[in-house]
N, CA, C and O atoms as a DFTB+ gen file, in Angstrom:
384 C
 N C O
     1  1       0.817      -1.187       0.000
     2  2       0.000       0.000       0.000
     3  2       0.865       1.256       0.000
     4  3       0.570       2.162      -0.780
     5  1       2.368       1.430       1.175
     6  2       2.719       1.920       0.998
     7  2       3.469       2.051      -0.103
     8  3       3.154       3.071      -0.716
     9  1       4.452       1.355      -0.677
    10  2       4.722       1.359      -2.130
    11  2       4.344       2.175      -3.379
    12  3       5.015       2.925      -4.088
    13  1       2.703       1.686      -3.433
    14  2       1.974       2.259      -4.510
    15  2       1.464       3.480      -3.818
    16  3       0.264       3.522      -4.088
    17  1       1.700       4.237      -3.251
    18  2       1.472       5.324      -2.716
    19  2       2.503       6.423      -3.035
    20  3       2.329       7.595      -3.369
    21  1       3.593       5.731      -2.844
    22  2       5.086       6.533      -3.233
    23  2       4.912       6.542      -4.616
    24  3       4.873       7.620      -5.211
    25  1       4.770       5.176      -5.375
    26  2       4.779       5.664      -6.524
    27  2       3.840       6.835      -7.191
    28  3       4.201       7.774      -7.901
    29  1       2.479       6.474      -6.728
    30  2       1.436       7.690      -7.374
    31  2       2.027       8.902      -7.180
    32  3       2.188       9.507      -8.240
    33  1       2.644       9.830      -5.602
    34  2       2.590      10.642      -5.801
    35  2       4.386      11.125      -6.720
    36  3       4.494      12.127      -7.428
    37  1       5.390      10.277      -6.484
    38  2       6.562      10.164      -7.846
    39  2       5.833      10.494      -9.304
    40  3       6.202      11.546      -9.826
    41  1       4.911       9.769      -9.965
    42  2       4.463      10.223     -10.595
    43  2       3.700      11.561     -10.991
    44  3       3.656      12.072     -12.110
    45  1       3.106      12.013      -9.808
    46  2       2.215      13.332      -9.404
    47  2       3.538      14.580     -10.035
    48  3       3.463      15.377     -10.971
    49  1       4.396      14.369      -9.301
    50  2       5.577      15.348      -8.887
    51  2       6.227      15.266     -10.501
    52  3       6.734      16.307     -10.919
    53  1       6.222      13.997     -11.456
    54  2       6.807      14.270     -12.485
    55  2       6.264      14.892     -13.337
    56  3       6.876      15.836     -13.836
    57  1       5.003      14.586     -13.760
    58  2       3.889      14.925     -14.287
    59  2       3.866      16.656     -13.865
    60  3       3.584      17.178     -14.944
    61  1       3.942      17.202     -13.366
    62  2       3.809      18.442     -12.640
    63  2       5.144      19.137     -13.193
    64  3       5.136      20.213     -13.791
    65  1       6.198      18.444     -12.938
    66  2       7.579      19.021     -13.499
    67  2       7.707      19.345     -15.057
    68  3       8.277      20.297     -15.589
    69  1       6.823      17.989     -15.794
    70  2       6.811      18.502     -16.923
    71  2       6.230      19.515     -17.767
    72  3       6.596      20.119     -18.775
    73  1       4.979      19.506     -16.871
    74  2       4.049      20.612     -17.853
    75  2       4.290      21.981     -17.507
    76  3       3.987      22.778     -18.395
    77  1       4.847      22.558     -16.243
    78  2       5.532      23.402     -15.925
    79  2       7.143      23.517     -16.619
    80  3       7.663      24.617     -16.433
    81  1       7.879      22.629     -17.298
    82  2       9.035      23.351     -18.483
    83  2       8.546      23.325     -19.620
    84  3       9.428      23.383     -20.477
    85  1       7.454      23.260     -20.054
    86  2       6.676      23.077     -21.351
    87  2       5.857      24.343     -21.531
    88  3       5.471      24.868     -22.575
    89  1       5.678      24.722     -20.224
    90  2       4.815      25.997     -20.190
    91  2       5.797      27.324     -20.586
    92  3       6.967      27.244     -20.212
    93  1       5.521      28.123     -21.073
    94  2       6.523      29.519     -21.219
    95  2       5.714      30.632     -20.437
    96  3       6.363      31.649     -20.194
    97  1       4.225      30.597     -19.946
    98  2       3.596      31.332     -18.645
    99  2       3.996      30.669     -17.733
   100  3       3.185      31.208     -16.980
   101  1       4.514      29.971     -17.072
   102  2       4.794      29.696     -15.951
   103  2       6.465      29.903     -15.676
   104  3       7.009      29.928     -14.572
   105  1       7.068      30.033     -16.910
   106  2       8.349      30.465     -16.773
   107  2       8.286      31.935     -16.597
   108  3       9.125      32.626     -16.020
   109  1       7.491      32.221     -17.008
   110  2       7.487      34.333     -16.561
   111  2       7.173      34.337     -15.174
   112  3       7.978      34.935     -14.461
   113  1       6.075      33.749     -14.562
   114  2       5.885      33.814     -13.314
   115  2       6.791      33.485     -12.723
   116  3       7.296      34.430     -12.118
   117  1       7.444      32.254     -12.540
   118  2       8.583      32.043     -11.981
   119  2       9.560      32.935     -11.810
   120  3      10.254      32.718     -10.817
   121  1       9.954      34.233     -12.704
   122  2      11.112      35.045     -12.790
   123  2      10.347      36.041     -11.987
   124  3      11.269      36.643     -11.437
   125  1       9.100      36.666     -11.519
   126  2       8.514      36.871     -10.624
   127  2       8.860      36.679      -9.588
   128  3       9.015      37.676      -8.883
   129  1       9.133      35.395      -9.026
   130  2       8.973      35.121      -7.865
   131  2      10.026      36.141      -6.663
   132  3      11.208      36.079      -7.000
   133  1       9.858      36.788      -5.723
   134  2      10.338      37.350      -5.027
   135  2      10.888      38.659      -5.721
   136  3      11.836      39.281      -5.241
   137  1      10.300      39.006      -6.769
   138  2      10.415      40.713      -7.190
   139  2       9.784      41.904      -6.189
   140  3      10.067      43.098      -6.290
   141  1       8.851      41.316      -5.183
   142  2       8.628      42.198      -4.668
   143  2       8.256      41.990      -3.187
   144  3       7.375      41.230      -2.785
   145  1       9.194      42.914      -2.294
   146  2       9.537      42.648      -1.210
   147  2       8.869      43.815      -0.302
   148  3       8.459      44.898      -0.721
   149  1       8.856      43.402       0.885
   150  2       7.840      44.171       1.965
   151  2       9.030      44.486       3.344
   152  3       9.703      43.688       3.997
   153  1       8.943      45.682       3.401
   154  2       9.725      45.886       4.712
   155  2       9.481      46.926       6.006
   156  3       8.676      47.735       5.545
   157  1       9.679      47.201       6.975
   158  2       9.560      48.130       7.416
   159  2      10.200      49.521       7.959
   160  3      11.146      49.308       8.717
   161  1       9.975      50.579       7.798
   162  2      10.917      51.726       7.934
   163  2      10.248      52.844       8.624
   164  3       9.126      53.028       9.097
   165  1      11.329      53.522       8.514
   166  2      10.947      55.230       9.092
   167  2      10.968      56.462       8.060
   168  3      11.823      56.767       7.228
   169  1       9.736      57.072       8.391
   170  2       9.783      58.575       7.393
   171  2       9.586      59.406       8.221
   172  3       9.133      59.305       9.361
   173  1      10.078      60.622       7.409
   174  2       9.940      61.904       8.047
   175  2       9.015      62.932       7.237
   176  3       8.866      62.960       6.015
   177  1       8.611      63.508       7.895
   178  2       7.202      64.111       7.237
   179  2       7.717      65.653       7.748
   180  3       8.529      65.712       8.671
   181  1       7.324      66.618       7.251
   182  2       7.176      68.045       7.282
   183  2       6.519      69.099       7.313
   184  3       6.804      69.887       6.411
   185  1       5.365      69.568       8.357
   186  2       4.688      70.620       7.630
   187  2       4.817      72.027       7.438
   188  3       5.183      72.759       8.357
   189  1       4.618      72.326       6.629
   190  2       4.890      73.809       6.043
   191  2       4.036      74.443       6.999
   192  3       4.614      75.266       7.709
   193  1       2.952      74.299       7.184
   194  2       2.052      75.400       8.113
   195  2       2.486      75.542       9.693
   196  3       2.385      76.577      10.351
   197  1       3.051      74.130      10.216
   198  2       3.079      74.544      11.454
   199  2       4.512      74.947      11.812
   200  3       4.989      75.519      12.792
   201  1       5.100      74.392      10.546
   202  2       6.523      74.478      10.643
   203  2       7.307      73.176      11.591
   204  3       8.278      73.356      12.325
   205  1       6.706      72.037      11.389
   206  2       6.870      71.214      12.773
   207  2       7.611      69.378      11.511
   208  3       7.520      69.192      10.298
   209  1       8.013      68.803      12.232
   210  2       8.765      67.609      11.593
   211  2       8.174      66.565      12.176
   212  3       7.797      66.547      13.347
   213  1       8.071      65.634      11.354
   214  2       7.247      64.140      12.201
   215  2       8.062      62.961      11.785
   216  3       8.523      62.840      10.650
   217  1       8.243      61.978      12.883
   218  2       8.593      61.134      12.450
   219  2       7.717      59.979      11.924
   220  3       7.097      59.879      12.983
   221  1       7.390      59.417      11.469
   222  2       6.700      58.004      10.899
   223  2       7.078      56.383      10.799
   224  3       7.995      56.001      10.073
   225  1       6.169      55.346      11.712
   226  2       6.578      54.133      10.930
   227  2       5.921      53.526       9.681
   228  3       4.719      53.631       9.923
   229  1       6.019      53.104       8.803
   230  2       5.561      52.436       7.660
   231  2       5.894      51.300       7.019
   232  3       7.055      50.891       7.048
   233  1       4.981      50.697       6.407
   234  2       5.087      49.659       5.808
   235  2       5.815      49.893       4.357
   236  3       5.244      50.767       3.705
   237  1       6.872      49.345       3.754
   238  2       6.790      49.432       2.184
   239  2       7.102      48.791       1.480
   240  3       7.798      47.878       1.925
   241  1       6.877      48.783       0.151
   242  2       7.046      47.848      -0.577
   243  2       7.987      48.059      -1.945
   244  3       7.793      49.071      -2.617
   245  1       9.007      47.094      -2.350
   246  2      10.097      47.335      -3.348
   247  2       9.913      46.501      -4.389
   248  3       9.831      45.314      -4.075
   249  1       9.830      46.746      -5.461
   250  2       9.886      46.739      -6.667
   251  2      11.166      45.709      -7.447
   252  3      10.985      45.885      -8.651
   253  1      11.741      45.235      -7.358
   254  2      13.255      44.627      -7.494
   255  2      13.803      44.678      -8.897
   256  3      14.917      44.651      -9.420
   257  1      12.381      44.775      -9.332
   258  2      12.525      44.550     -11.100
   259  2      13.093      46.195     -11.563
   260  3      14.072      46.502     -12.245
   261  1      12.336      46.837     -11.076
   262  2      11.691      48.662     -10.776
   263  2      12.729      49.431     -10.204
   264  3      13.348      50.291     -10.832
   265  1      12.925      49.140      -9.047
   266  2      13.692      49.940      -8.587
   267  2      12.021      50.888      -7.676
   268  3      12.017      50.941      -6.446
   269  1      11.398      51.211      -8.094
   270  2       9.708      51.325      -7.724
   271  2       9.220      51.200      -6.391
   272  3       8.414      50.292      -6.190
   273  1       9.723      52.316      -4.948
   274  2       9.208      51.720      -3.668
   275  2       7.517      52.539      -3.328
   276  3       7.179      53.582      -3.888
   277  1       6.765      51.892      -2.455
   278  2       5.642      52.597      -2.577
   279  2       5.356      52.384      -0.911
   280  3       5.828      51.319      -0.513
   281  1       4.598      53.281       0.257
   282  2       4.082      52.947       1.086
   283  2       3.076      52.688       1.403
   284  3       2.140      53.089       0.711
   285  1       2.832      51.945       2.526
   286  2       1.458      51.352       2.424
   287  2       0.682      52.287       3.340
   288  3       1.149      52.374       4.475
   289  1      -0.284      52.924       3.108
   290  2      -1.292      53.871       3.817
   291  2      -2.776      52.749       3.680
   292  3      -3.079      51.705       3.103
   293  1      -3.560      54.014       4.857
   294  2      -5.007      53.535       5.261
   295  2      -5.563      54.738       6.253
   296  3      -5.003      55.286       7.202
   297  1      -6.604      54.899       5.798
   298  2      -6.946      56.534       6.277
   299  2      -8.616      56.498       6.707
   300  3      -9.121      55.376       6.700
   301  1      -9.338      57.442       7.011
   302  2     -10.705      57.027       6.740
   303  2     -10.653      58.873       6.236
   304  3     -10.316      59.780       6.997
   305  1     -11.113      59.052       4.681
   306  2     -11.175      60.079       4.098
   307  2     -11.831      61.404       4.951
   308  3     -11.695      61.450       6.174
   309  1     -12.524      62.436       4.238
   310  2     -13.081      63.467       5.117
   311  2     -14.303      63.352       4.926
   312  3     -15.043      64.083       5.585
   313  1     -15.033      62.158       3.726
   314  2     -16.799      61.703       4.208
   315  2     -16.652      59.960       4.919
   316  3     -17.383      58.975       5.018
   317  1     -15.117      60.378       5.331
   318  2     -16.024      58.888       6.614
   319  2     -15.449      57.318       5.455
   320  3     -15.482      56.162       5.877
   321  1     -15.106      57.596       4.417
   322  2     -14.867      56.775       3.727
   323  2     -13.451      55.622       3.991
   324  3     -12.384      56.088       3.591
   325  1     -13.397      54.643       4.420
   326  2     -12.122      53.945       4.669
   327  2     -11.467      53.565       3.309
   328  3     -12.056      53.002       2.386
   329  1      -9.955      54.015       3.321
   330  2      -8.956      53.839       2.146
   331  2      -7.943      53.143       2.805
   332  3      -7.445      53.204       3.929
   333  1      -7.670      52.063       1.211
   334  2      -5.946      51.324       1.760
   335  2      -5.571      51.289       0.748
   336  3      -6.231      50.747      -0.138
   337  1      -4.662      51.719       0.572
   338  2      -3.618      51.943      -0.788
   339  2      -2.067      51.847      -0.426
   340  3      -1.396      51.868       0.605
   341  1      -1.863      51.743      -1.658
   342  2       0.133      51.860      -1.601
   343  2       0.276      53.420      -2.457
   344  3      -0.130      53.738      -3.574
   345  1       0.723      53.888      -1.838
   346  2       1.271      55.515      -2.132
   347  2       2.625      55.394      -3.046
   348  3       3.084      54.303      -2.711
   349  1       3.367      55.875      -3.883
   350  2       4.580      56.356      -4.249
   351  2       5.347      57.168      -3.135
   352  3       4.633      57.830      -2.382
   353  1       6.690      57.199      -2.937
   354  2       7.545      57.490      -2.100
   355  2       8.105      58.791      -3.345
   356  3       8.727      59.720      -2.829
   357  1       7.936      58.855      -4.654
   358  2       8.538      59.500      -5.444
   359  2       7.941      61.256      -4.945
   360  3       6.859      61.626      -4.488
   361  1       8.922      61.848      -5.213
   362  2       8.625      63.433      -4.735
   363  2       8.042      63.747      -5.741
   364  3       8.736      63.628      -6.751
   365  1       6.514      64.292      -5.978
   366  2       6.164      64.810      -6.915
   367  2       5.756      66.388      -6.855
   368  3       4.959      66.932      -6.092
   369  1       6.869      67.181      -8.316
   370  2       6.997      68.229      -8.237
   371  2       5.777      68.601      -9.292
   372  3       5.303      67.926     -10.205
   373  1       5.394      70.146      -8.748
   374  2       4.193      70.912      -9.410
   375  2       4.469      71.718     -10.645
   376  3       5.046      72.805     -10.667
   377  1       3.970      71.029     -11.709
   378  2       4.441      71.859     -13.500
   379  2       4.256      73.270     -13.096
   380  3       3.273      73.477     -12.384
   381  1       4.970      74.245     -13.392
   382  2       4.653      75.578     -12.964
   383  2       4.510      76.328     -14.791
   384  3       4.237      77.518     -14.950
């Protein structure tokens, strides 16, 4: 019983090996794998009005392929609305 047990799943595992190097979508995913990584850090925040500096912890996330980091926010808007998003870390300047 045990025997034919080993064998089925030997077979399972080959069967599986093959159609996955036969596949060319599953070879893209594969080069995927671990492109994008999660860590945690510190920001510093600034405001102009009060004139005052903050420190921050955050979640973020890296890009590996990209170069592309983004943080992870969650807010409840100004009608009450709950948001979770990943933000850009990129400084974005105003076309003048």
């Amino acid at each position: 019983m045990i025997k034919s047990f080993i064998i089925i799943i030997c077979f399972i595992l080959l069967m599986g090996s093959i159609v996955c190097a036969e596949n060319p979508v599953s070879k893209d995913a594969c080069s995927d794998i671990g492109r994008y990584q999660l860590f945690q850090g510190t920001y510093k925040t600034f405001d102009l009005k009060s004139q005052e500096g903050t420190t921050s912890t955050g979640i973020f996330l890296i890009d590996t392929k990209t170069g592309t980091v983004k943080r992870y926010l969650n807010k409840i808007d100004a009608d009450g609305k709950y948001i979770e998003t990943w933000v850009s870390t990129e400084v974005q300047q105003e076309k003048k």
